[in-house]
MIMI-120842 format. One record per residue: x negated, y negated, z negated of N, C-alpha, C in turn. Coordinates in steps of 0.05 Angstrom, whole numbers, padded with zeros to 5 digits, always signed. Example, Ala and Ser with C-alpha at 12.3 -4.5 7.8 and 13.67 -1.06 7.14 Angstrom:
BEGIN
-00264+00114-00156-00246+00090-00156-00264+00066-00156-00257+00045-00142-00273+00021-00143-00258-00001-00157
//
This chain:
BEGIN
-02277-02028-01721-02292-02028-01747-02276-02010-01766-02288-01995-01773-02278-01976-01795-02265-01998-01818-02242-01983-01838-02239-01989-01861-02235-01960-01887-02235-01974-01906-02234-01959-01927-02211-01960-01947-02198-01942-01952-02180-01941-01966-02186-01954-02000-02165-01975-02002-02174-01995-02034-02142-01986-02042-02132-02001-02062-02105-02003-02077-02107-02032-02078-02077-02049-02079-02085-02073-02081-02058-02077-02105-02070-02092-02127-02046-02090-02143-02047-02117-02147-02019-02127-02151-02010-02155-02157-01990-02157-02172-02001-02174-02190-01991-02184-02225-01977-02207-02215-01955-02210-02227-01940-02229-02223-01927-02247-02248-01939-02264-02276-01941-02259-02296-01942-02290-02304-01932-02290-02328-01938-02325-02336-01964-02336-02345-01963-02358-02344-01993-02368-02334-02010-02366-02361-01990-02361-02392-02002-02369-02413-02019-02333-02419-02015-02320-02404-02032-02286-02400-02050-02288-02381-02058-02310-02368-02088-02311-02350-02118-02295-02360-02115-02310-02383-02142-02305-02392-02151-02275-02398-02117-02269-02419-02121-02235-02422-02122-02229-02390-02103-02228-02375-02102-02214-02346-02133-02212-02343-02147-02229-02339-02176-02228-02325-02191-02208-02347-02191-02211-02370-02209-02194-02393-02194-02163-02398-02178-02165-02388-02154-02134-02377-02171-02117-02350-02174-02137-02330-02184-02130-02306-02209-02123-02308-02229-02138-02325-02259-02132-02323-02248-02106-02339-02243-02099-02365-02251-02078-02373-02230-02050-02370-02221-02054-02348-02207-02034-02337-02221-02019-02310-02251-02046-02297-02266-02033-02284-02264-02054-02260-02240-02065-02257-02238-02082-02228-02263-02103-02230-02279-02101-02203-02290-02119-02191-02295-02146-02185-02271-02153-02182-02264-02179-02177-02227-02187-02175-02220-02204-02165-02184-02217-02169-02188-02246-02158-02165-02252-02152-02150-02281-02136-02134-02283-02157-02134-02309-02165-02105-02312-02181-02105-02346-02168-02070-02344-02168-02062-02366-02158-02037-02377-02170-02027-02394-02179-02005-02418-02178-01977-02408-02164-01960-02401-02175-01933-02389-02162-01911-02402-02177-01892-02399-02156-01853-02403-02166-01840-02377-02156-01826-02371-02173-01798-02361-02163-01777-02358-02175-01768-02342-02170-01735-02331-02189-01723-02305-02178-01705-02298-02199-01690-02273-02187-01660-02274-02203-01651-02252-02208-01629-02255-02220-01631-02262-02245-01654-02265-02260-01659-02264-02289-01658-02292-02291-01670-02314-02270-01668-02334-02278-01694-02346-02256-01704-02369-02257-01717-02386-02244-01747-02399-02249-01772-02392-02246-01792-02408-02263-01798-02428-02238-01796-02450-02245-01806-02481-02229-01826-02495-02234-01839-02485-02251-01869-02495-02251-01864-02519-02267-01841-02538-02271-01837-02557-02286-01850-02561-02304-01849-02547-02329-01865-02554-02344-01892-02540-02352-01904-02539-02373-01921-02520-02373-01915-02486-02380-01897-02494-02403-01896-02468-02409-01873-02442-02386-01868-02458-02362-01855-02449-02340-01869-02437-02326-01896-02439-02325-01916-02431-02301-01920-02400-02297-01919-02402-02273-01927-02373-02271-01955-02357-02251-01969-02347-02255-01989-02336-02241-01988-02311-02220-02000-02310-02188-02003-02280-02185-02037-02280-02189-02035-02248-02192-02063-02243-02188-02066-02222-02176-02087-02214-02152-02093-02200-02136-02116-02187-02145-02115-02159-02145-02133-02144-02151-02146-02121-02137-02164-02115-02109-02168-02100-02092-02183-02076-02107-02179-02050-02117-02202-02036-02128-02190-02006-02120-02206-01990-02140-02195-01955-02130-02171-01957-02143-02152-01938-02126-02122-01927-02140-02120-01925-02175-02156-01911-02175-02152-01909-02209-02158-01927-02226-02175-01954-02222-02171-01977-02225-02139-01982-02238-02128-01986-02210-02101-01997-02208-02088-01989-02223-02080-01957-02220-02060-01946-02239-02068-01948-02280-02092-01950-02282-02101-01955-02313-02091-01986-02314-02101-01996-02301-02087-02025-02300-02066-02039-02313-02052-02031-02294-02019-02026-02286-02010-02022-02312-02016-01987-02325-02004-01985-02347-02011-01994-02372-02033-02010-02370-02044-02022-02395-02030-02043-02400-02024-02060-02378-02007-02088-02380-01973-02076-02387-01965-02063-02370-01939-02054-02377-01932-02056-02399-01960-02037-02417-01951-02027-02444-01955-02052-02467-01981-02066-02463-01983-02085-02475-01967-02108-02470-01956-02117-02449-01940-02150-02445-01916-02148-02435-01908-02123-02426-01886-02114-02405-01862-02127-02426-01857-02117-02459-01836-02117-02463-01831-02160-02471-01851-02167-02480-01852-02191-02486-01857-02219-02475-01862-02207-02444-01867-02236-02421-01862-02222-02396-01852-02251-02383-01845-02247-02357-01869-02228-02343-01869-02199-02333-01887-02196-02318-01879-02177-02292-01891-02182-02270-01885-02162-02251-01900-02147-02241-01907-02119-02229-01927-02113-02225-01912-02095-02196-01934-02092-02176-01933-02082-02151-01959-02071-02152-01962-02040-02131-01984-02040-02111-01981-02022-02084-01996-02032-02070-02001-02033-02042-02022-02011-02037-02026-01994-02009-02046-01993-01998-02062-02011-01980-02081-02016-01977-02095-02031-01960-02121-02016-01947-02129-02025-01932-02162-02025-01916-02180-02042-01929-02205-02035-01940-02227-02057-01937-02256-02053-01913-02260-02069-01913-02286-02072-01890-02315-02066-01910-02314-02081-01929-02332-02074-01942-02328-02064-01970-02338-02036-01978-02320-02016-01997-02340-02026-02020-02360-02037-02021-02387-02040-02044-02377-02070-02061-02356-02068-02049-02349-02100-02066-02321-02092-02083-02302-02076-02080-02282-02061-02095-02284-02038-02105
//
């Protein structure tokens, strides 16, 4: 089965930026997103989900490169300096290209 080249970018961000994240994504063009419930840590320090204001979110975003990259730098520029955020992206395959 054929696939099609998508971008897959994943936000890695505290949970109290959900809402913007999703109203970021619609009008940046993305399609659709996963967002899910996460822990981790690094050298900076540890989020454990403990309390509320600990929480942290990923969110998955499958769309075009140029999607992604407007994305990417919109959050950077807007949340990067003032909340936990991480950002990655990937290449991927999709099966069905009419949904990203």
């Amino acid at each position: 089965m054929q696939t099609h080249p998508r971008s897959l970018l994943v936000i890695i961000a505290e949970a109290a930026l959900e809402r913007a994240l999703v109203r970021a994504a619609r009008e940046h063009g993305a399609q659709g997103w996963t967002i899910s419930d996460v822990r981790g840590g690094s050298e900076g320090g540890t989020r454990e989900a403990s309390w509320e204001a600990d929480r942290s979110i990923e969110m998955k975003v499958v769309c075009e490169d140029a999607v992604a990259q407007r994305l990417a730098e919109y959050l950077i520029a807007t949340y990067g300096e003032h909340y936990g955020l991480t950002l990655f992206v990937s290449e991927v395959g999709v099966f069905r290209p009419r949904k990203f």
